[in-house]
C-alpha positions in Angstrom: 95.7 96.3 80.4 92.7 94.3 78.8 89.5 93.9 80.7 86.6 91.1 80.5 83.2 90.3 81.4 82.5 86.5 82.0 79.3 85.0 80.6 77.9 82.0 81.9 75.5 79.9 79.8 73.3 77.1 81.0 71.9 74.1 80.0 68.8 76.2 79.0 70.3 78.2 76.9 70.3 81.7 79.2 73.4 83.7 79.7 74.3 85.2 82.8 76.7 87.8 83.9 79.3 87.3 86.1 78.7 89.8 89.2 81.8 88.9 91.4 79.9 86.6 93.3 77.5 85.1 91.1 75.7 86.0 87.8 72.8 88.1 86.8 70.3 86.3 84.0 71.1 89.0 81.0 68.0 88.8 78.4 65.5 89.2 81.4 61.9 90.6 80.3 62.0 92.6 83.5 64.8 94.4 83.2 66.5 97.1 80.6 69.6 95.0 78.6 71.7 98.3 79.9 71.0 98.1 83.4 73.5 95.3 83.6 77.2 95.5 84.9 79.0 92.7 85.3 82.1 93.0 87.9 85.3 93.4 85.2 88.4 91.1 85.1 91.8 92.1 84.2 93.6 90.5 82.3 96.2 88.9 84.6 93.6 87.8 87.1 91.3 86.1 84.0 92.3 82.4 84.9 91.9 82.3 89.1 88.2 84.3 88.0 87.5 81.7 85.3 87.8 78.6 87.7 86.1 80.3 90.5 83.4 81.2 88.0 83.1 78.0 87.1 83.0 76.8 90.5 79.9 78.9 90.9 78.3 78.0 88.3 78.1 74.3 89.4 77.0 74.8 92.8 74.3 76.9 91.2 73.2 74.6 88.0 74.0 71.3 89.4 72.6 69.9 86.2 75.3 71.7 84.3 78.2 69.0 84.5 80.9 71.1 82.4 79.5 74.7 82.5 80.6 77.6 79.5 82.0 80.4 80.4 82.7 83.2 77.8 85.6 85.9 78.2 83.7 89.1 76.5 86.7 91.5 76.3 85.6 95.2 77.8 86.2 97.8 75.3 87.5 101.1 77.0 87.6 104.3 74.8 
């Protein structure tokens, strides 16, 4: 079964990964590119994740009136 990350990207041009519960800023200064993990969606569940990332995203960018969210597809050796 396929897995995804979601990435958010805002107004500003910053992507963020989807944690579960929110999103992490990926492209940080502070912070090692690998050190991020972003909580993985099966495939099945995709669309309810989508929406409630979505969700999310407003409450947190209010200035982001129709927020992007990309489905990154996890590849698993």
């Amino acid at each position: 079964m396929l897995k995804y990350n979601l990435i958010y990207t805002s107004p500003g041009n910053d992507d963020y990964l989807w944690n579960g519960t929110g999103f992490d800023k990926l492209k940080s200064v502070d912070r090692e590119p690998l050190l991020f993990s972003g909580k993985s969606v099966k495939e099945d569940q995709l669309k309810e994740t989508l929406q409630k990332c979505k969700e999310t995203a407003r409450k947190l960018f209010p200035e982001d009136t129709d927020p992007t969210i990309k489905s990154v597809e996890v590849v698993v050796p």
